[in-house]
N, C-alpha and C positions, 0 to 999 in steps of 0.2 A: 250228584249234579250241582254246579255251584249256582250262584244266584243272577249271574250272568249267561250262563249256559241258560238258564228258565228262561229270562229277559229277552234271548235272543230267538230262540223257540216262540215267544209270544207275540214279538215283532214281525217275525214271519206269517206266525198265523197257522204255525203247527203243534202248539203246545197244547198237550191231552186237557181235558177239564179239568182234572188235580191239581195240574202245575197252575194253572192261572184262580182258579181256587187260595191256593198256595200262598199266592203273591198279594191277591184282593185281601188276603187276612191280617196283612202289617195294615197298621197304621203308619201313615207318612206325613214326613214330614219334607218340604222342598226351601231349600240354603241358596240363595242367591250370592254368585261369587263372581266379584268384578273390579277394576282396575285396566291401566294401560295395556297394553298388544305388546305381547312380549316379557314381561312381568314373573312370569312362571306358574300362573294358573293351572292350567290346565296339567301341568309334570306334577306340581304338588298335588291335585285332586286325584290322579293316576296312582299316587303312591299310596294315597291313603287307603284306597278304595280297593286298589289291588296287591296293597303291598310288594311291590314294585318298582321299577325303577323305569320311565317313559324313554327311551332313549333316543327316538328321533320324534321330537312334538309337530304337529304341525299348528300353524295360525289356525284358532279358528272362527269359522265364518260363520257370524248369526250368533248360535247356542249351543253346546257342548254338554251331552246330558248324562253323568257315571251314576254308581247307584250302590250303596254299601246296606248292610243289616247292622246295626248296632245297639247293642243291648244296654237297655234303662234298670241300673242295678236297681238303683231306691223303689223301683214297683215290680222289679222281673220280670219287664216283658221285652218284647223286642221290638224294634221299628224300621221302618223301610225310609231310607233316607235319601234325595234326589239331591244334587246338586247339580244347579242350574249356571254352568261355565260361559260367561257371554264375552264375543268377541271384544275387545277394548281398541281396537282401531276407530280411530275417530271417524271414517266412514258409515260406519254403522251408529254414529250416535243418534240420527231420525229415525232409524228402524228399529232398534232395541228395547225399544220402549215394550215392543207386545209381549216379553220373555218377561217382565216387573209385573208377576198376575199372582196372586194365591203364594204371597211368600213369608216365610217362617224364622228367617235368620239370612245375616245377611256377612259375607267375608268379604273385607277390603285390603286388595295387593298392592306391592311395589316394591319396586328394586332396590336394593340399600345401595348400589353401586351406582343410582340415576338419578339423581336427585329433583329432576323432575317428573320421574316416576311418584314421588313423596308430594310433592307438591301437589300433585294432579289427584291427590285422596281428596281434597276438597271440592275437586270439580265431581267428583262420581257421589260424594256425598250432599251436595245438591242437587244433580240429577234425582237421586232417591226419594231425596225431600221434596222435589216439585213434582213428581210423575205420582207419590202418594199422596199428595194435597190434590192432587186431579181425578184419581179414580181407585185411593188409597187401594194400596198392593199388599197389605196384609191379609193371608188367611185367617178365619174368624174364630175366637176361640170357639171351643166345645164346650160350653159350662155345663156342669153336671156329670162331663165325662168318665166313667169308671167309678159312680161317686160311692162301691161300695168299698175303694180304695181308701186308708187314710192320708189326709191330705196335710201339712203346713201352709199358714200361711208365706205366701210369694211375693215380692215385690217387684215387680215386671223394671223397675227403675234401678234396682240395686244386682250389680252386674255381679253374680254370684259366679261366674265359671271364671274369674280370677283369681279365686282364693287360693289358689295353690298353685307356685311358681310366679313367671316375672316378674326376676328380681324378688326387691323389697313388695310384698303387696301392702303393707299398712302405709308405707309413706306415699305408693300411686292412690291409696283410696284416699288418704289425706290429701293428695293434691286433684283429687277427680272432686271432689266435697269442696275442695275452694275454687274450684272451675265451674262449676253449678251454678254460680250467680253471676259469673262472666259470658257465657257458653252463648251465642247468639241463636237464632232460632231452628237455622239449618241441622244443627250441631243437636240440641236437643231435641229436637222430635226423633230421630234417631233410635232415643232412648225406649220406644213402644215396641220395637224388636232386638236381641241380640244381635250384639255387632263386635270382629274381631278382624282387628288390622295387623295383617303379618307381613314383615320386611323379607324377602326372600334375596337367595343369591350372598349368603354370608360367604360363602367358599370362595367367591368371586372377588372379596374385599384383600388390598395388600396389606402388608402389617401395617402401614402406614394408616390405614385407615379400618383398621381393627377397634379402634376406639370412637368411631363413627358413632353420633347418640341423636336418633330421631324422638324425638318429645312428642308421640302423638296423645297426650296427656294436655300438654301445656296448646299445641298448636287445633288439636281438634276436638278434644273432652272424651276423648277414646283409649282405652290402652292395645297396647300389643306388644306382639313380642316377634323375634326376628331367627330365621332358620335358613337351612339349605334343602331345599326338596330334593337335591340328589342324592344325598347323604341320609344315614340311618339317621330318625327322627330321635331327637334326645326323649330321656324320661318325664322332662320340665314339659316339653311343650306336649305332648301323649297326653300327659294330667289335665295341660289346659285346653286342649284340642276336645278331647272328653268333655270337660265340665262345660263347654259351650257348646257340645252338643247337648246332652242333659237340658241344658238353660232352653235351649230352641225346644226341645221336646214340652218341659216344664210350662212353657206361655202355651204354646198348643195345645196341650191338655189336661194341667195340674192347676195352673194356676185358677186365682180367687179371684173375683170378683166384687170386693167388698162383702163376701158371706164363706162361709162355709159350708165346703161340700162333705157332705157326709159319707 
């Protein structure tokens, strides 16, 4: 039985005690995923989650909730991962606010083909900034969690699910390092949860604009990297898609707290 077969058995309110047993035993983490209406959210989180391919999406309205298992090689265990899909029509920008609660990591979208899709990363990333200065939307770390685990130290600020792939990483972390003292303040607080801004709709681009280069480096102190959710996901972004999950796991319950967990 898959792990949406359970989910859906427990939503009902038929699932034996095993099964919800079962599911109580992950540890979770919940991915806050947001950008414009229309963007390709919700097809790319389809894919990942079901490997798959969403072929008639709909808008959605409010919050959109899919749900994967994914396994933390560095400690071998597994975790239960929620991604929290939020409508991005601007009608719902005074009601969205109650889904920004207990969150862990956070994906920002938009369309390489919309240019004001790109533009509009900076409005969803003040929104984040001002709804966690009001009733901060981060879940809390665990310190001490698993501490019979060995631990590294973490620096919750040094965006480690980079390191392998987009592009050159040594010349984005050399331009992230001289962005650091330019970054205004929206832009840095940021930095207390992972964050990864993916360009979708590359199949959508004509050759002409094949060499289309959004700088979310230089314009927001963020990197990312740019795909098609309809399309088989390359090996590049799999690697980085992984290590920012990893990273979202890591703050929730590896990371240090200026000590050592033993």
């Amino acid at each position: 039985m898959s792990i949406y077969d359970k989910m859906d058995l427990i939503e009902r309110g038929h699932a034996p005690a095993q099964i919800t047993s079962q599911i109580s035993d992950y540890d979770k983490v919940r991915i806050l995923v947001i950008g414009d209406s229309g963007v390709g959210k919700t097809t790319l989180i389809h894919q990942y989650c079901h490997q798959s391919l969403l072929t008639h999406p709909r808008w959605t309205v409010g919050c959109n909730v899919d749900v994967k298992i994914h396994h933390y090689a560095k400690h071998q265990r597994d975790f239960f991962l929620e991604f929290w899909d939020i409508g991005g029509h601007r009608k719902y920008k005074h009601s969205r606010h109650v889904f920004y609660n207990q969150i862990n990591g956070i994906l920002i979208m938009f369309d390489v083909t919309n240019k004001k899709s790109y533009d509009n990363v900076k409005k969803w990333i003040a929104e984040v900034v001002h709804l966690d200065k009001e009733k901060d939307i981060e879940e809390k770390y665990m310190y001490g969690y698993h501490h019979n685990h060995h631990q590294q130290q973490h620096d919750s600020n040094d965006h480690t699910y980079y390191r392998r792939g987009v592009g050159n990483y040594q010349q984005q972390q050399q331009q992230q390092q001289q962005h650091k003292t330019t970054k205004n303040n929206h832009h840095s607080s940021l930095a207390s949860l992972p964050v990864l801004i993916i360009g979708n709709k590359t199949d959508l681009l004509s050759k002409n604009e094949e060499e289309r280069i959004y700088d979310t480096l230089k314009d927001y102190g963020l990197a990312s990297i740019t795909i098609s959710a309809v399309k088989t996901p390359t090996q590049q972004y799999d690697l980085l898609f992984k290590d920012f999950i990893d990273s979202v796991i890591e703050r929730r319950y590896y990371r240090h707290n200026n000590s050592s967990i033993n």
